[in-house]
N, CA, C and O atoms as a DFTB+ gen file, in Angstrom:
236 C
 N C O
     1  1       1.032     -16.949      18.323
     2  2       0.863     -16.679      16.900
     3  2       1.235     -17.949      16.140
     4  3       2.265     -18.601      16.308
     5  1       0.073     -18.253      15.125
     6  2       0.515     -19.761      14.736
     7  2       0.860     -19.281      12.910
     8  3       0.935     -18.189      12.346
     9  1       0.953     -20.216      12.598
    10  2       1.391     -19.951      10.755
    11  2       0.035     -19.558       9.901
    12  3       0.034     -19.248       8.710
    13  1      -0.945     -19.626      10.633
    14  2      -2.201     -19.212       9.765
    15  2      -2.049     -17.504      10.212
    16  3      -2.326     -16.632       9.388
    17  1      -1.700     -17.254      11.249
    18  2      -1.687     -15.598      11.614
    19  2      -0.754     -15.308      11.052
    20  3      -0.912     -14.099      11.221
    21  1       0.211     -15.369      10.450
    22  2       1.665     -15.447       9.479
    23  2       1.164     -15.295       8.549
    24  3       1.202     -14.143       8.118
    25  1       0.439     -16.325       7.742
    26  2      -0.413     -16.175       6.333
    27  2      -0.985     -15.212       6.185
    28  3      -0.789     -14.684       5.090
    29  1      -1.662     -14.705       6.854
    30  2      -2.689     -13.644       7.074
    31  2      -2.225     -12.538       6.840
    32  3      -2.457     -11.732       5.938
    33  1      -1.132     -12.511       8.220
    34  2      -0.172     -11.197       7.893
    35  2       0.499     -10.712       6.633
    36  3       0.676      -9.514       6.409
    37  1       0.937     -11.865       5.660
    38  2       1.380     -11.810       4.933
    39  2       0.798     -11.006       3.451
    40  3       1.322     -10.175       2.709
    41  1      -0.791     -11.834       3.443
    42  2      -1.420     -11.497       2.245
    43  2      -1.669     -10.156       2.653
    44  3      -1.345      -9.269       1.864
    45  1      -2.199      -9.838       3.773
    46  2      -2.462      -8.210       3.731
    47  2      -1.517      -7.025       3.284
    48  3      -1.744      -5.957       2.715
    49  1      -0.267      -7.680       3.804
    50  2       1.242      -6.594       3.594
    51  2       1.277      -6.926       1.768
    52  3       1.491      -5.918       1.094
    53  1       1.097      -8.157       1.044
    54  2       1.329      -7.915      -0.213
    55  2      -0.347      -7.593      -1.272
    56  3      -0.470      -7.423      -2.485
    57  1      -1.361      -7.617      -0.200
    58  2      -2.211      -7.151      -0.682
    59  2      -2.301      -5.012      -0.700
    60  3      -3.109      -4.344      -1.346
    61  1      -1.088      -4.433       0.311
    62  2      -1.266      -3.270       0.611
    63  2      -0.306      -3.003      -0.514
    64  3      -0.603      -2.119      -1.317
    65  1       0.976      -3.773      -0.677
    66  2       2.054      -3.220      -1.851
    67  2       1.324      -3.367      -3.402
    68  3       1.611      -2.630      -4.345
    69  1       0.512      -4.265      -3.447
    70  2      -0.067      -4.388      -4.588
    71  2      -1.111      -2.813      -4.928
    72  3      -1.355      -2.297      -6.019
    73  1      -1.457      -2.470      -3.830
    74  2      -2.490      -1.467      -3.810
    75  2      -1.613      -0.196      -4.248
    76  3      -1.744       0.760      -5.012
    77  1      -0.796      -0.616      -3.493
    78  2       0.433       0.948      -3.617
    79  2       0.833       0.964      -4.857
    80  3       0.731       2.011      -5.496
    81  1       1.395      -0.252      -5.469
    82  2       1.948      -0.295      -7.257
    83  2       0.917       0.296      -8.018
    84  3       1.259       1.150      -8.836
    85  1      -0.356      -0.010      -7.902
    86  2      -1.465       0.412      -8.956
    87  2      -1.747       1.737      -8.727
    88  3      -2.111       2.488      -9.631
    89  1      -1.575       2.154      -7.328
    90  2      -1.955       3.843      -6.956
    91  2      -0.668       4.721      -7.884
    92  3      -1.015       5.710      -8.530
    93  1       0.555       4.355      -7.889
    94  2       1.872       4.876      -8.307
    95  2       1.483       4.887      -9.734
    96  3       1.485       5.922     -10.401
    97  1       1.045       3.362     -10.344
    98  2       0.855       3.431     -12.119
    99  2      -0.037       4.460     -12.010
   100  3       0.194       5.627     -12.325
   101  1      -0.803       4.134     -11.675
   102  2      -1.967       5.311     -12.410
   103  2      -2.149       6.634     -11.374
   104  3      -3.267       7.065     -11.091
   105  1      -1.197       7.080     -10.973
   106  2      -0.807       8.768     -10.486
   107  2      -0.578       9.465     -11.711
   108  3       0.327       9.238     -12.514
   109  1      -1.579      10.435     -11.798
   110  2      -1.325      11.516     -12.716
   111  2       0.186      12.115     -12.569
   112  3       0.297      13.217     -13.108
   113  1       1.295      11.650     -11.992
   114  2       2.711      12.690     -11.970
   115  2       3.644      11.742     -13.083
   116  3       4.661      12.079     -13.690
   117  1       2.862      10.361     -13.112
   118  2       3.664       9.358     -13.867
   119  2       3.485       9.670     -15.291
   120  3       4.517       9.688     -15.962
   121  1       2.107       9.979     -16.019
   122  2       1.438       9.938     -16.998
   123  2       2.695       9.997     -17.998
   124  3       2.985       9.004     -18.666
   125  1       3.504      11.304     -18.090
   126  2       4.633      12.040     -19.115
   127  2       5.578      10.915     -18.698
   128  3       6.146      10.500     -19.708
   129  1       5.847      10.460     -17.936
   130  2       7.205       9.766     -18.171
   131  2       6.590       8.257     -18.860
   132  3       7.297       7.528     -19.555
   133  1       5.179       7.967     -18.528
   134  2       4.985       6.455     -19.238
   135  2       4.484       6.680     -20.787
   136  3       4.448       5.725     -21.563
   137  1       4.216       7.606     -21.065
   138  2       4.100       8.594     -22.541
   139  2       5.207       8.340     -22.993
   140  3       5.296       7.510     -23.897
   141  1       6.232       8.920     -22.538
   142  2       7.459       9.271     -23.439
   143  2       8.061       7.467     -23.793
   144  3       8.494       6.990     -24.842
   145  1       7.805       6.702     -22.160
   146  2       8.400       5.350     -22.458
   147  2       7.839       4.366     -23.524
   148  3       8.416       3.559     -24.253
   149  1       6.419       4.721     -23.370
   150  2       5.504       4.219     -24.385
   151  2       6.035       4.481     -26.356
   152  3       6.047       3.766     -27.358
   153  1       6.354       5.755     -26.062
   154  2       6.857       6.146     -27.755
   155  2       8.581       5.960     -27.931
   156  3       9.223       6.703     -28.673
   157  1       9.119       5.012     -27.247
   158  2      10.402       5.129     -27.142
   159  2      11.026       3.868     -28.279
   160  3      12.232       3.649     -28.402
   161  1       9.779       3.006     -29.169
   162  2      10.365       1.903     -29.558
   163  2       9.993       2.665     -31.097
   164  3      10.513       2.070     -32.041
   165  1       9.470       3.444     -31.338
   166  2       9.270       4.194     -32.827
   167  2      10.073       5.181     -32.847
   168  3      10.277       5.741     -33.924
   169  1      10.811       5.692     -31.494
   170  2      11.730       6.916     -32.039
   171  2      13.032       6.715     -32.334
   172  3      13.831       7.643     -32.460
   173  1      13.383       5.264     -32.486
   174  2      14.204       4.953     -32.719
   175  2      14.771       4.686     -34.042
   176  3      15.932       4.775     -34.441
   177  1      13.212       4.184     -34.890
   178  2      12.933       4.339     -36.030
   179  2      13.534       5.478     -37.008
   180  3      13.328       6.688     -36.917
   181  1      14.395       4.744     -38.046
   182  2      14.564       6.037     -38.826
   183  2      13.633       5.887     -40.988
   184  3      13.578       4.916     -41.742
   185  1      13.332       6.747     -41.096
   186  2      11.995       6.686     -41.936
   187  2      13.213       5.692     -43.424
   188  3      14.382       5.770     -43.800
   189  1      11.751       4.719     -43.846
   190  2      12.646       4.321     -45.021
   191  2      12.898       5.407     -46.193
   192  3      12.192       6.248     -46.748
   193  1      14.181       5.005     -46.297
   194  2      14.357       5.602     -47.724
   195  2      13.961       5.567     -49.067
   196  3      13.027       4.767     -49.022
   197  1      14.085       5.961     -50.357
   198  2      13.340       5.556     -51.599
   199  2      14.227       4.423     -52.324
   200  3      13.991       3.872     -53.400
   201  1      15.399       4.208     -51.375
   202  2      15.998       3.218     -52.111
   203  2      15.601       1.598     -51.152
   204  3      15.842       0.497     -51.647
   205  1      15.191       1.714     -50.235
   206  2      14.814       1.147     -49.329
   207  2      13.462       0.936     -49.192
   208  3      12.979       0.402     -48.193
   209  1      12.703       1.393     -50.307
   210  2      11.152       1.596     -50.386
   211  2      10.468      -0.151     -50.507
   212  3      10.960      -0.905     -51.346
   213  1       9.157      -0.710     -49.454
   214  2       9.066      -1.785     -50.143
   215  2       8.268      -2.404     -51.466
   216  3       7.322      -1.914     -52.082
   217  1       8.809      -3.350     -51.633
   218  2       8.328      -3.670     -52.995
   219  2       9.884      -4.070     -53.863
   220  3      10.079      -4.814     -54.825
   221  1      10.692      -3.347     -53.170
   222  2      12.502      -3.405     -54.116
   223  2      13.141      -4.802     -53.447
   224  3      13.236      -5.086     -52.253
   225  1      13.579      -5.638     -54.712
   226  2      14.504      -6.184     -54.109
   227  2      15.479      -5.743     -53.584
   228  3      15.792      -4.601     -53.922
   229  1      16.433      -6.529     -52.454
   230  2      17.784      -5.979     -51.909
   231  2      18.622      -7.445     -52.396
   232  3      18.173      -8.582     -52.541
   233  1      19.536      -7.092     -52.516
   234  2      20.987      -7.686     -53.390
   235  2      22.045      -8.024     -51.971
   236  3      23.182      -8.466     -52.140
């Protein structure tokens, strides 16, 4: 076995994990949890106020 059969071996094993990551993203069991992660940077959000409305200076 020389370093080109090494190479070889190699791309296939990270060509199979690559296959496996994309099968896992896009499994329908993931969908709700990448939903919820997806809306997780607006729920943090709390709504402006009328004193906080823009257009007002702040002091």
């Amino acid at each position: 076995m020389d370093i080109n059969d090494l190479r070889s071996l190699f791309t296939v094993l990270v060509f199979g994990a690559f296959i496996g990551i994309v099968a896992w993203a896009y499994s329908s069991k993931r969908k709700q949890a990448f939903d919820e992660a997806a809306r997780l940077p607006l729920d943090d959000d709390e709504p402006a106020s009328q004193e906080n409305a823009v257009g007002q200076k702040h002091n």
